[in-house]
N, C-alpha and C positions, 0 to 999 in steps of 0.2 A: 302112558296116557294116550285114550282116541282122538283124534283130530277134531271131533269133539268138543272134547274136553280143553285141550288145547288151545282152542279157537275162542271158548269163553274166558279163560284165564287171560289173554293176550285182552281179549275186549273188557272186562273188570278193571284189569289197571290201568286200559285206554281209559275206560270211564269216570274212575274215579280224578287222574289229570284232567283229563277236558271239561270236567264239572268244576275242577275249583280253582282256576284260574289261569295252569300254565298252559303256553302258547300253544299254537297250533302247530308249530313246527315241533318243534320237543315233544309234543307229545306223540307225533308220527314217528320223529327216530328213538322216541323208545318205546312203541310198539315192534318197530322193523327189530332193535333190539333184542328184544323179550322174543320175537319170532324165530331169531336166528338160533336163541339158548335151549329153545324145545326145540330145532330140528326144523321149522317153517320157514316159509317164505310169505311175511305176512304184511300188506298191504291196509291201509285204513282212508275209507273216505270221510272225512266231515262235513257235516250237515249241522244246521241252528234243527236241533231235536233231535238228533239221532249222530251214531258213530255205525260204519257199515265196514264188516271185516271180509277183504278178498283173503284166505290161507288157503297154502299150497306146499303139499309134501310131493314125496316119491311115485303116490300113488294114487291118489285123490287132490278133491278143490272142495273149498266149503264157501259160502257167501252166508255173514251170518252177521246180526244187527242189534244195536242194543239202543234204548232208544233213553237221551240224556240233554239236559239242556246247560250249557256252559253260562249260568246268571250266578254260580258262585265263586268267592276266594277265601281259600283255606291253604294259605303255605305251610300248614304243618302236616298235613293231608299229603300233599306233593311231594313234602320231602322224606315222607313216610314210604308213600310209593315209588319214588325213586329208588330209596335206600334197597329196599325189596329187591327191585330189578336186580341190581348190583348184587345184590345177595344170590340171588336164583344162578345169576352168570359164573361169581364165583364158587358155587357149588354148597356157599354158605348155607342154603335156603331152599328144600326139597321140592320139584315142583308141586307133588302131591300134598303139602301145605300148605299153597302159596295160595291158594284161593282164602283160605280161612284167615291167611295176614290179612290179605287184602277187602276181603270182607269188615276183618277189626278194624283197618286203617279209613273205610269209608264211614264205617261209623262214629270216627274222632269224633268228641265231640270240639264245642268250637271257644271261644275262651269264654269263663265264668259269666255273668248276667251282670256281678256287681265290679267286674275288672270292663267288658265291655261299656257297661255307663258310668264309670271314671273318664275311662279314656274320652266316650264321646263330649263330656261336658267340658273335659280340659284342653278335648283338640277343638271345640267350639269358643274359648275364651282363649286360644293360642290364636286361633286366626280373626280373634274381634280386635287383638292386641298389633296384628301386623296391620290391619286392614284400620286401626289410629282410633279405639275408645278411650274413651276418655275420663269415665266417672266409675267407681266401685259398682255402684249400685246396677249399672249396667251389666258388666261382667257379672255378678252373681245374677240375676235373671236370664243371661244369656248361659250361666251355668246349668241352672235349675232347668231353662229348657231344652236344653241338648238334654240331659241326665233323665229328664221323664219321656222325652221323646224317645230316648232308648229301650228305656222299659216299659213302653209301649210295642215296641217293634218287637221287642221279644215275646211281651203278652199274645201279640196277633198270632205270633207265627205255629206253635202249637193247634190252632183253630184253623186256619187257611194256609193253601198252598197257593194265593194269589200274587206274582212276583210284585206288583205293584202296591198293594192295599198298606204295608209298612212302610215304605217311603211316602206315599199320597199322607196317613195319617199323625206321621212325624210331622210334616211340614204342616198340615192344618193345627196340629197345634202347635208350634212354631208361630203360625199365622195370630193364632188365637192369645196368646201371652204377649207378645210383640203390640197386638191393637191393646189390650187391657192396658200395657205401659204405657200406651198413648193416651187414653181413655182416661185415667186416674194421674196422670202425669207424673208415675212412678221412674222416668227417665228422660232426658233429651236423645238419646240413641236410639230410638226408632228402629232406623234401619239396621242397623248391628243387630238388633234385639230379636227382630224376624227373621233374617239372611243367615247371619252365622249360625244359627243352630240346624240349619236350610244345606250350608254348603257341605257340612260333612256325609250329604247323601249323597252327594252328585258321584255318580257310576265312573269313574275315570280311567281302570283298568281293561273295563269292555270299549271306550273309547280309543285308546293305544293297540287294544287285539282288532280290533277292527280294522285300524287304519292299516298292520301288519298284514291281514290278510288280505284286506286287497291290494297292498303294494306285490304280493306273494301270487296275485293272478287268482284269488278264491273269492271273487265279485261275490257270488250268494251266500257266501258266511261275512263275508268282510259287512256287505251290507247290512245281512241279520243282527249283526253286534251294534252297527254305529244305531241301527233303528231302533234296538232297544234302548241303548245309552239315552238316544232323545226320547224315547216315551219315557222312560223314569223321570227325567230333566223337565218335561210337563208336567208332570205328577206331582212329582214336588211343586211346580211352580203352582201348581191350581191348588194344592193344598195349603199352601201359603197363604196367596191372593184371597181365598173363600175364607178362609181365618180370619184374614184385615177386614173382608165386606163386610162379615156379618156384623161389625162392632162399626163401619163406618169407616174407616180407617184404606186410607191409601197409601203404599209405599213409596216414601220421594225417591224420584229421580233425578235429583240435580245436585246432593249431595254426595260430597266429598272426604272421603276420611283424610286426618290430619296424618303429615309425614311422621316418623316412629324413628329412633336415633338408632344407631345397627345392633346396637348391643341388646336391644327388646326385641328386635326385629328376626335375629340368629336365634336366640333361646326361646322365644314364640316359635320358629320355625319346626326347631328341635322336639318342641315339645308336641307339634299338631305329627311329624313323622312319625313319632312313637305311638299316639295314638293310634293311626291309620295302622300303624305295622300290626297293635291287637287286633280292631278290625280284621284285620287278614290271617290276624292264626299265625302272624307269626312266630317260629322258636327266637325264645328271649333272647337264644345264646348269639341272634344271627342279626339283633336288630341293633347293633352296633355300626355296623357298614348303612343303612339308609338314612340314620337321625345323623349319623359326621356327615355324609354325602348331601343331605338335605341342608344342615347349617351353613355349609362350603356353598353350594348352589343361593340361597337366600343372599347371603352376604355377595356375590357376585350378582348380583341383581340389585340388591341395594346399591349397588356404587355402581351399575349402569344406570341407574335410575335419576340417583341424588348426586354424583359426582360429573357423572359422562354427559347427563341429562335426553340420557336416551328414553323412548316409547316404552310403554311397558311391554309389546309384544314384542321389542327388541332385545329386553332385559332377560325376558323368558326363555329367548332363542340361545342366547348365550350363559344362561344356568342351566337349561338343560341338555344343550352341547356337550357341557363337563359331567353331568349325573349320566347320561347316555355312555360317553366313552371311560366311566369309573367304573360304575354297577354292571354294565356288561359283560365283562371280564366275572364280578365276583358274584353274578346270577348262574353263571356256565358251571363256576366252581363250587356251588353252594346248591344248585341245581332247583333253583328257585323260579319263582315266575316272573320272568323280567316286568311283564306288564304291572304286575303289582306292586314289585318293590320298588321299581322307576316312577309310578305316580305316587308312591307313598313317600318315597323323599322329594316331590315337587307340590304336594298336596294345595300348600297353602298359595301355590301361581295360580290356582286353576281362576277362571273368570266369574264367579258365583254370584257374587253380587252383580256383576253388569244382565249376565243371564237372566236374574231375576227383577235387576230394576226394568232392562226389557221387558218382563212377561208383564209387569206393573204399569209400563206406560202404553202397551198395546191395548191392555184393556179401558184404559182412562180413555184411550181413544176411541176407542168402540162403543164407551159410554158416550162421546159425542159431546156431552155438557159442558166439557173444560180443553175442548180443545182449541190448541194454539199453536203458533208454530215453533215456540223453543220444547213445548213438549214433544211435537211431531219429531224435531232437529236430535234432542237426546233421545229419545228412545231408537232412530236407526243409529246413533252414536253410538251407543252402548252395542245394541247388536254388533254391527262393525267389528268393535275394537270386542269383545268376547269373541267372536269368530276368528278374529286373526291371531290372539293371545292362542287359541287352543290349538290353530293353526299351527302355530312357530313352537308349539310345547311339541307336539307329534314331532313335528319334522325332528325339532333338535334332540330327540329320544331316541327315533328311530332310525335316523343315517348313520352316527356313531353304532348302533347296536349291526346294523345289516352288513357296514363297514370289516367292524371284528368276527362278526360271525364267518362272513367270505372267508376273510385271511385264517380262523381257526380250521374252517373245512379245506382250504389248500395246504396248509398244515399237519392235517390227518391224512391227506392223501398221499402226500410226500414221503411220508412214514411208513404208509400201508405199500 
Protein backbone atom coordinates (compact mmCIF):
# COMPACT_ATOMS: atom_id res chain seq x y z
CA UNK A 1 0.00 0.00 0.00
CA UNK A 2 1.16 4.02 -0.71
CA UNK A 3 1.39 6.06 2.03
CA UNK A 4 -1.50 7.20 0.58
CA UNK A 5 -3.41 4.69 0.91
CA UNK A 6 -2.22 4.18 4.28
CA UNK A 7 -2.89 7.45 5.46
CA UNK A 8 -6.68 7.19 4.61
CA UNK A 9 -7.19 3.75 6.14
CA UNK A 10 -5.55 4.96 9.53
CA UNK A 11 -7.99 8.11 9.18
CA UNK A 12 -11.42 5.87 8.31
CA UNK A 13 -11.06 4.11 11.37
CA UNK A 14 -9.98 7.28 13.36
CA UNK A 15 -13.12 8.41 11.92
CA UNK A 16 -15.46 6.18 12.38
CA UNK A 17 -14.26 6.07 16.75
CA UNK A 18 -14.39 9.74 17.03
CA UNK A 19 -17.82 10.00 15.40
CA UNK A 20 -19.49 7.50 17.72
CA UNK A 21 -18.61 8.11 20.79
CA UNK A 22 -15.09 6.75 22.05
CA UNK A 23 -12.70 8.96 23.80
CA UNK A 24 -10.42 11.04 22.50
CA UNK A 25 -7.61 9.37 24.09
CA UNK A 26 -8.47 5.65 22.68
CA UNK A 27 -9.05 6.84 19.84
CA UNK A 28 -5.41 8.57 19.37
CA UNK A 29 -3.74 5.26 20.66
CA UNK A 30 -5.39 3.32 18.34
CA UNK A 31 -4.57 5.31 15.47
CA UNK A 32 -0.77 5.37 16.73
CA UNK A 33 -1.77 1.61 16.77
CA UNK A 34 -3.08 0.94 13.38
CA UNK A 35 0.18 3.23 12.34
CA UNK A 36 2.68 1.15 13.88
CA UNK A 37 0.70 -2.34 11.91
CA UNK A 38 1.22 -0.59 8.34
CA UNK A 39 4.83 0.49 9.02
CA UNK A 40 3.86 4.34 10.09
CA UNK A 41 4.46 6.73 12.43
CA UNK A 42 1.14 8.22 12.69
CA UNK A 43 0.01 11.05 14.61
CA UNK A 44 -3.66 12.53 14.89
CA UNK A 45 -4.95 15.97 15.82
CA UNK A 46 -8.57 16.50 16.95
CA UNK A 47 -10.52 19.19 16.26
CA UNK A 48 -14.74 19.63 16.92
CA UNK A 49 -15.10 18.95 12.84
CA UNK A 50 -12.40 17.64 11.64
CA UNK A 51 -9.57 14.72 12.58
CA UNK A 52 -5.86 15.88 10.89
CA UNK A 53 -3.41 12.99 10.21
CA UNK A 54 0.51 13.96 10.69
CA UNK A 55 2.11 10.04 8.95
CA UNK A 56 5.53 9.44 8.57
CA UNK A 57 7.49 6.53 6.96
CA UNK A 58 11.16 5.98 5.79
CA UNK A 59 10.85 8.25 3.17
CA UNK A 60 8.14 10.63 2.97
CA UNK A 61 5.42 12.75 5.42
CA UNK A 62 1.78 13.29 4.52
CA UNK A 63 -0.61 15.87 6.43
CA UNK A 64 -4.00 14.57 5.47
CA UNK A 65 -7.72 15.54 6.98
CA UNK A 66 -10.81 14.11 7.19
CA UNK A 67 -13.46 16.16 8.17
CA UNK A 68 -16.13 14.37 11.11
CA UNK A 69 -18.02 15.78 13.81
CA UNK A 70 -18.10 13.50 17.19
CA UNK A 71 -22.32 14.27 17.95
CA UNK A 72 -22.70 10.42 17.85
CA UNK A 73 -22.81 7.08 19.96
CA UNK A 74 -22.76 3.88 18.38
CA UNK A 75 -20.73 1.20 20.72
CA UNK A 76 -21.48 -1.32 18.29
CA UNK A 77 -19.58 0.66 15.63
CA UNK A 78 -16.53 1.05 18.11
CA UNK A 79 -16.36 -2.24 19.00
CA UNK A 80 -16.56 -3.28 15.38
CA UNK A 81 -13.65 -0.92 14.70
CA UNK A 82 -11.77 -2.02 17.36
CA UNK A 83 -12.14 -5.72 16.61
CA UNK A 84 -10.68 -4.75 13.11
CA UNK A 85 -7.65 -3.17 14.47
CA UNK A 86 -6.75 -6.24 16.42
CA UNK A 87 -7.36 -8.17 13.38
CA UNK A 88 -5.20 -6.09 10.84
CA UNK A 89 -2.32 -6.33 13.87
CA UNK A 90 -2.81 -10.02 14.22
CA UNK A 91 -2.57 -10.53 10.54
CA UNK A 92 -6.12 -11.73 10.90
CA UNK A 93 -7.36 -9.09 8.49
CA UNK A 94 -5.52 -8.07 5.13
CA UNK A 95 -4.77 -4.41 4.94
CA UNK A 96 -5.93 -4.36 1.37
CA UNK A 97 -9.56 -5.23 2.96
CA UNK A 98 -9.49 -3.20 5.66
CA UNK A 99 -10.92 -0.23 4.24
CA UNK A 100 -14.04 -2.16 2.80
CA UNK A 101 -14.57 -3.53 6.76
CA UNK A 102 -14.37 -0.45 7.85
CA UNK A 103 -16.51 1.22 5.28
CA UNK A 104 -19.27 -1.88 6.40
CA UNK A 105 -18.58 -1.05 9.93
CA UNK A 106 -19.55 2.90 9.47
CA UNK A 107 -22.26 1.99 7.87
CA UNK A 108 -23.88 -0.13 10.90
CA UNK A 109 -26.78 0.57 11.07
CA UNK A 110 -28.11 1.65 14.41
CA UNK A 111 -30.81 -0.36 16.55
CA UNK A 112 -34.30 -1.03 14.87
CA UNK A 113 -36.97 2.03 15.07
CA UNK A 114 -39.35 -0.09 16.97
CA UNK A 115 -36.53 -1.60 19.77
CA UNK A 116 -35.21 2.16 19.86
CA UNK A 117 -38.91 3.54 21.01
CA UNK A 118 -39.56 0.64 23.54
CA UNK A 119 -36.46 1.41 25.06
CA UNK A 120 -37.27 5.31 24.94
CA UNK A 121 -40.73 4.98 26.46
CA UNK A 122 -39.54 2.54 29.23
CA UNK A 123 -36.49 4.42 30.12
CA UNK A 124 -38.79 7.51 30.32
CA UNK A 125 -41.48 5.66 32.82
CA UNK A 126 -38.24 4.12 34.62
CA UNK A 127 -37.03 7.56 35.48
CA UNK A 128 -40.70 9.02 36.21
CA UNK A 129 -40.66 5.87 38.66
CA UNK A 130 -37.35 6.98 40.41
CA UNK A 131 -37.92 10.67 40.26
CA UNK A 132 -41.84 9.33 42.66
CA UNK A 133 -45.25 9.16 40.14
CA UNK A 134 -47.50 8.26 41.40
CA UNK A 135 -50.88 7.43 39.32
CA UNK A 136 -51.00 4.79 36.14
CA UNK A 137 -52.34 7.13 34.10
CA UNK A 138 -49.38 9.27 34.24
CA UNK A 139 -46.91 6.74 33.44
CA UNK A 140 -48.79 5.67 30.31
CA UNK A 141 -48.85 9.34 28.86
CA UNK A 142 -45.47 9.68 30.04
CA UNK A 143 -45.02 6.26 27.94
CA UNK A 144 -46.89 7.39 24.80
CA UNK A 145 -44.68 10.48 24.95
CA UNK A 146 -41.24 9.25 25.00
CA UNK A 147 -42.47 6.46 22.25
CA UNK A 148 -43.83 9.17 19.71
CA UNK A 149 -41.20 11.41 20.58
CA UNK A 150 -38.80 8.74 19.26
CA UNK A 151 -40.47 8.24 16.15
CA UNK A 152 -40.43 11.47 15.55
CA UNK A 153 -36.64 11.79 15.89
CA UNK A 154 -36.26 9.03 13.64
CA UNK A 155 -38.98 10.53 10.94
CA UNK A 156 -36.70 14.00 11.01
CA UNK A 157 -33.61 12.39 10.63
CA UNK A 158 -33.80 10.78 7.02
CA UNK A 159 -34.88 14.70 5.92
CA UNK A 160 -32.16 16.79 7.92
CA UNK A 161 -28.94 16.62 8.81
CA UNK A 162 -29.65 19.45 11.56
CA UNK A 163 -28.01 18.11 14.96
CA UNK A 164 -30.50 20.00 16.83
CA UNK A 165 -33.99 19.87 14.96
CA UNK A 166 -34.70 16.02 16.84
CA UNK A 167 -34.13 16.84 20.04
CA UNK A 168 -35.75 20.62 19.90
CA UNK A 169 -38.88 18.55 18.30
CA UNK A 170 -38.99 15.69 20.84
CA UNK A 171 -39.28 18.05 23.61
CA UNK A 172 -41.93 20.34 21.87
CA UNK A 173 -44.00 17.75 21.93
CA UNK A 174 -43.10 16.53 25.09
CA UNK A 175 -44.04 20.17 25.92
CA UNK A 176 -47.25 19.74 23.94
CA UNK A 177 -48.74 16.35 25.70
CA UNK A 178 -47.74 17.42 29.17
CA UNK A 179 -49.91 21.02 28.72
CA UNK A 180 -52.94 18.89 27.11
CA UNK A 181 -52.66 16.66 30.49
CA UNK A 182 -52.99 19.80 32.21
CA UNK A 183 -55.43 21.33 30.01
CA UNK A 184 -58.13 18.48 30.20
CA UNK A 185 -56.91 17.25 33.71
CA UNK A 186 -55.93 13.88 32.29
CA UNK A 187 -53.30 13.78 35.26
CA UNK A 188 -52.00 15.40 38.54
CA UNK A 189 -48.16 14.87 37.16
CA UNK A 190 -47.59 17.66 35.22
CA UNK A 191 -44.28 17.81 35.68
CA UNK A 192 -43.36 14.12 35.27
CA UNK A 193 -45.47 14.21 32.14
CA UNK A 194 -43.34 16.99 30.44
CA UNK A 195 -39.72 16.44 31.93
CA UNK A 196 -39.40 12.63 31.80
CA UNK A 197 -39.91 12.21 28.25
CA UNK A 198 -37.51 15.58 28.14
CA UNK A 199 -34.57 13.88 30.25
CA UNK A 200 -33.72 10.94 28.03
CA UNK A 201 -32.37 13.56 25.54
CA UNK A 202 -30.12 15.28 27.67
CA UNK A 203 -26.40 14.63 25.79
CA UNK A 204 -24.60 13.25 28.79
CA UNK A 205 -21.65 11.37 27.09
CA UNK A 206 -20.56 14.69 25.19
CA UNK A 207 -20.63 16.13 28.76
CA UNK A 208 -18.13 13.46 30.45
CA UNK A 209 -15.82 13.70 26.91
CA UNK A 210 -15.67 17.19 27.34
CA UNK A 211 -14.81 17.49 30.77
CA UNK A 212 -11.95 14.53 29.79
CA UNK A 213 -10.56 16.64 27.35
CA UNK A 214 -9.93 19.44 29.06
CA UNK A 215 -8.85 17.81 32.06
CA UNK A 216 -6.34 16.29 29.15
CA UNK A 217 -5.09 19.92 28.20
CA UNK A 218 -7.51 19.90 24.65
CA UNK A 219 -9.29 23.35 25.84
CA UNK A 220 -10.83 23.82 22.12
CA UNK A 221 -12.22 20.32 21.82
CA UNK A 222 -13.02 19.96 25.43
CA UNK A 223 -14.86 23.18 25.01
CA UNK A 224 -16.43 22.36 21.60
CA UNK A 225 -18.20 19.28 23.38
CA UNK A 226 -19.46 20.87 26.77
CA UNK A 227 -20.93 23.82 24.19
CA UNK A 228 -22.62 21.55 22.29
CA UNK A 229 -23.96 19.38 25.35
CA UNK A 230 -25.64 22.93 26.45
CA UNK A 231 -26.91 23.91 23.17
CA UNK A 232 -28.87 20.52 22.94
CA UNK A 233 -29.88 21.14 26.79
CA UNK A 234 -31.58 24.67 25.40
CA UNK A 235 -33.21 22.87 22.78
CA UNK A 236 -34.79 20.68 24.42
CA UNK A 237 -35.55 23.07 27.19
CA UNK A 238 -37.35 25.78 24.55
CA UNK A 239 -39.00 22.90 23.04
CA UNK A 240 -40.48 21.97 26.00
CA UNK A 241 -41.28 25.50 27.37
CA UNK A 242 -42.88 26.46 23.71
CA UNK A 243 -45.16 23.21 24.06
CA UNK A 244 -46.52 24.35 27.68
CA UNK A 245 -46.93 28.26 26.25
CA UNK A 246 -48.81 27.54 23.48
CA UNK A 247 -51.68 25.74 25.59
CA UNK A 248 -51.04 28.13 28.61
CA UNK A 249 -49.42 25.94 30.80
CA UNK A 250 -46.30 26.66 32.94
CA UNK A 251 -44.02 24.11 34.56
CA UNK A 252 -43.99 24.10 38.46
CA UNK A 253 -41.09 24.71 40.10
CA UNK A 254 -41.58 24.06 43.53
CA UNK A 255 -42.58 20.60 43.22
CA UNK A 256 -41.31 17.76 44.75
CA UNK A 257 -41.35 13.99 43.74
CA UNK A 258 -42.42 11.75 46.53
CA UNK A 259 -39.38 9.33 48.08
CA UNK A 260 -39.59 5.60 46.13
CA UNK A 261 -38.68 2.49 48.65
CA UNK A 262 -35.15 1.02 47.10
CA UNK A 263 -36.56 -1.94 45.60
CA UNK A 264 -38.58 0.44 42.78
CA UNK A 265 -35.83 2.74 42.81
CA UNK A 266 -32.88 -0.45 41.78
CA UNK A 267 -35.14 -1.92 39.06
CA UNK A 268 -36.30 1.51 37.66
CA UNK A 269 -32.69 2.23 37.53
CA UNK A 270 -31.99 -1.15 35.79
CA UNK A 271 -34.31 -0.61 33.52
CA UNK A 272 -33.57 3.37 32.39
CA UNK A 273 -29.57 1.52 31.91
CA UNK A 274 -30.76 -0.73 29.35
CA UNK A 275 -32.55 1.57 27.75
CA UNK A 276 -29.77 4.30 27.32
CA UNK A 277 -27.39 1.06 26.49
CA UNK A 278 -30.00 0.56 23.07
CA UNK A 279 -29.66 4.14 22.45
CA UNK A 280 -25.93 3.65 22.20
CA UNK A 281 -25.83 0.52 19.96
CA UNK A 282 -24.86 -1.30 22.43
CA UNK A 283 -23.95 -5.20 21.87
CA UNK A 284 -26.70 -7.14 23.88
CA UNK A 285 -23.99 -9.46 24.90
CA UNK A 286 -22.04 -6.60 26.75
CA UNK A 287 -24.98 -4.80 28.42
CA UNK A 288 -24.83 -6.82 31.38
CA UNK A 289 -21.90 -5.07 33.22
CA UNK A 290 -23.75 -1.25 32.96
CA UNK A 291 -27.61 -2.24 34.19
CA UNK A 292 -25.63 -4.58 37.42
CA UNK A 293 -23.23 -1.41 37.72
CA UNK A 294 -26.18 1.01 37.41
CA UNK A 295 -28.59 -0.91 40.09
CA UNK A 296 -25.30 -1.14 42.44
CA UNK A 297 -24.72 2.71 41.96
CA UNK A 298 -28.70 3.64 42.48
CA UNK A 299 -29.04 1.72 45.57
CA UNK A 300 -25.86 3.40 46.93
CA UNK A 301 -27.31 6.61 46.49
CA UNK A 302 -30.52 5.57 47.79
CA UNK A 303 -29.06 4.93 51.26
CA UNK A 304 -26.81 8.18 50.92
CA UNK A 305 -29.89 9.76 50.34
CA UNK A 306 -32.70 8.18 52.68
CA UNK A 307 -30.36 6.60 55.18
CA UNK A 308 -27.03 8.91 55.61
CA UNK A 309 -29.30 11.83 54.75
CA UNK A 310 -26.88 13.24 52.59
CA UNK A 311 -27.43 16.03 49.41
CA UNK A 312 -28.16 14.56 46.39
CA UNK A 313 -24.97 15.94 44.90
CA UNK A 314 -23.35 14.02 47.61
CA UNK A 315 -25.20 10.87 46.89
CA UNK A 316 -24.17 11.23 43.17
CA UNK A 317 -20.42 11.71 44.12
CA UNK A 318 -20.34 8.58 45.78
CA UNK A 319 -22.29 6.18 43.12
CA UNK A 320 -20.32 7.38 40.68
CA UNK A 321 -17.11 6.85 42.67
CA UNK A 322 -18.05 3.16 42.41
CA UNK A 323 -19.52 2.99 38.55
CA UNK A 324 -15.98 5.08 37.72
CA UNK A 325 -13.70 2.66 39.46
CA UNK A 326 -15.96 -0.63 38.12
CA UNK A 327 -16.54 0.09 34.38
CA UNK A 328 -13.08 1.46 33.84
CA UNK A 329 -11.39 -1.49 34.08
CA UNK A 330 -14.34 -3.35 31.99
CA UNK A 331 -14.59 -0.38 29.13
CA UNK A 332 -10.44 -1.07 28.61
CA UNK A 333 -11.38 -4.64 28.34
CA UNK A 334 -14.43 -4.59 26.31
CA UNK A 335 -12.84 -1.66 24.38
CA UNK A 336 -15.94 0.42 24.69
CA UNK A 337 -16.63 4.01 25.10
CA UNK A 338 -16.12 4.65 28.69
CA UNK A 339 -18.10 7.96 28.10
CA UNK A 340 -21.01 6.21 27.16
CA UNK A 341 -21.22 3.27 29.17
CA UNK A 342 -20.33 5.39 32.36
CA UNK A 343 -23.32 7.81 31.79
CA UNK A 344 -25.47 5.00 30.74
CA UNK A 345 -25.32 3.15 34.08
CA UNK A 346 -25.72 6.83 35.97
CA UNK A 347 -28.46 7.90 33.58
CA UNK A 348 -31.15 8.27 35.79
CA UNK A 349 -28.66 10.91 38.43
CA UNK A 350 -28.44 13.16 35.86
CA UNK A 351 -30.21 16.62 37.01
CA UNK A 352 -33.04 16.88 34.30
CA UNK A 353 -35.80 18.01 35.98
CA UNK A 354 -34.00 20.84 38.00
CA UNK A 355 -32.28 21.87 34.46
CA UNK A 356 -35.56 22.19 33.20
CA UNK A 357 -37.56 23.50 36.19
CA UNK A 358 -34.77 26.27 35.80
CA UNK A 359 -35.24 26.98 32.20
CA UNK A 360 -39.29 27.24 33.44
CA UNK A 361 -38.70 29.70 36.21
CA UNK A 362 -36.27 31.91 34.11
CA UNK A 363 -38.78 32.46 31.77
CA UNK A 364 -41.78 33.08 34.39
CA UNK A 365 -39.32 35.68 35.32
CA UNK A 366 -38.85 37.35 32.13
CA UNK A 367 -42.48 37.39 31.83
CA UNK A 368 -42.26 39.69 34.85
CA UNK A 369 -46.09 39.14 35.72
CA UNK A 370 -45.62 36.58 38.60
CA UNK A 371 -42.77 37.37 39.90
CA UNK A 372 -41.80 36.83 43.43
CA UNK A 373 -39.15 36.04 45.37
CA UNK A 374 -39.67 32.27 46.24
CA UNK A 375 -39.88 31.96 42.50
CA UNK A 376 -36.67 34.19 42.04
CA UNK A 377 -35.14 31.91 45.45
CA UNK A 378 -35.99 28.32 43.51
CA UNK A 379 -35.30 28.82 40.17
CA UNK A 380 -31.24 29.87 41.32
CA UNK A 381 -31.95 26.83 43.65
CA UNK A 382 -32.48 24.52 41.19
CA UNK A 383 -29.73 25.91 38.84
CA UNK A 384 -27.25 25.62 41.80
CA UNK A 385 -28.02 22.15 42.85
CA UNK A 386 -28.20 20.85 38.87
CA UNK A 387 -24.68 22.42 38.47
CA UNK A 388 -23.29 20.84 41.32
CA UNK A 389 -25.11 17.29 40.92
CA UNK A 390 -23.47 17.22 37.18
CA UNK A 391 -20.40 18.64 39.00
CA UNK A 392 -19.87 15.69 41.49
CA UNK A 393 -21.15 13.04 38.52
CA UNK A 394 -18.04 14.26 36.28
CA UNK A 395 -15.62 14.41 39.00
CA UNK A 396 -16.61 10.99 40.70
CA UNK A 397 -16.46 9.28 36.88
CA UNK A 398 -13.52 10.62 35.90
CA UNK A 399 -10.80 10.60 38.86
CA UNK A 400 -11.46 6.73 39.30
CA UNK A 401 -11.23 6.29 35.34
CA UNK A 402 -7.77 8.79 35.02
CA UNK A 403 -6.69 7.04 38.21
CA UNK A 404 -6.64 3.37 36.45
CA UNK A 405 -5.87 4.53 33.33
CA UNK A 406 -2.19 6.15 34.92
CA UNK A 407 -1.52 2.84 36.86
CA UNK A 408 -2.62 0.60 33.45
CA UNK A 409 -0.01 2.81 31.24
CA UNK A 410 2.87 2.27 33.98
CA UNK A 411 1.85 -1.29 33.65
CA UNK A 412 2.44 -1.45 30.03
CA UNK A 413 5.55 0.19 30.42
CA UNK A 414 7.03 -1.95 32.78
CA UNK A 415 6.39 -4.85 30.64
CA UNK A 416 7.54 -3.19 27.47
Amino acid sequence: MTLEERSDLILAFARVLYANGQSTDQTLAAAARLGDTLGLRARILPRWGELQLHANDQDAQLISTVAVDPTGVNMERVASATRAIKDLDAGRLAPGAAMKAINAISGAPPAPTWLFTLAAAAGAVALAVIFGVEHLPAAALIFLSAAAGAILRRSVAPYSANIFLQPFGAGLLAGVIGALAVRYDLSSSARLISVCPCMILVPGPHVLSGALDLIKGRIHLGAARLIYAGLVIMVISTGLLLGLTVFGVSLPVDQAGRAVPLWQDVIAAGVAVGAYSIFFSMPLHMMAWPVAVGMLAHALRWGALAILGYSAATGALIACLVVGAILTPVARGLQMPFAAIGFAAVVSMIPGVYLFRMASGVLQLADGSHTTFELLSTTIADGLTAGTIIIAMSFGLIVPKLIIDRLCERSTQAKS
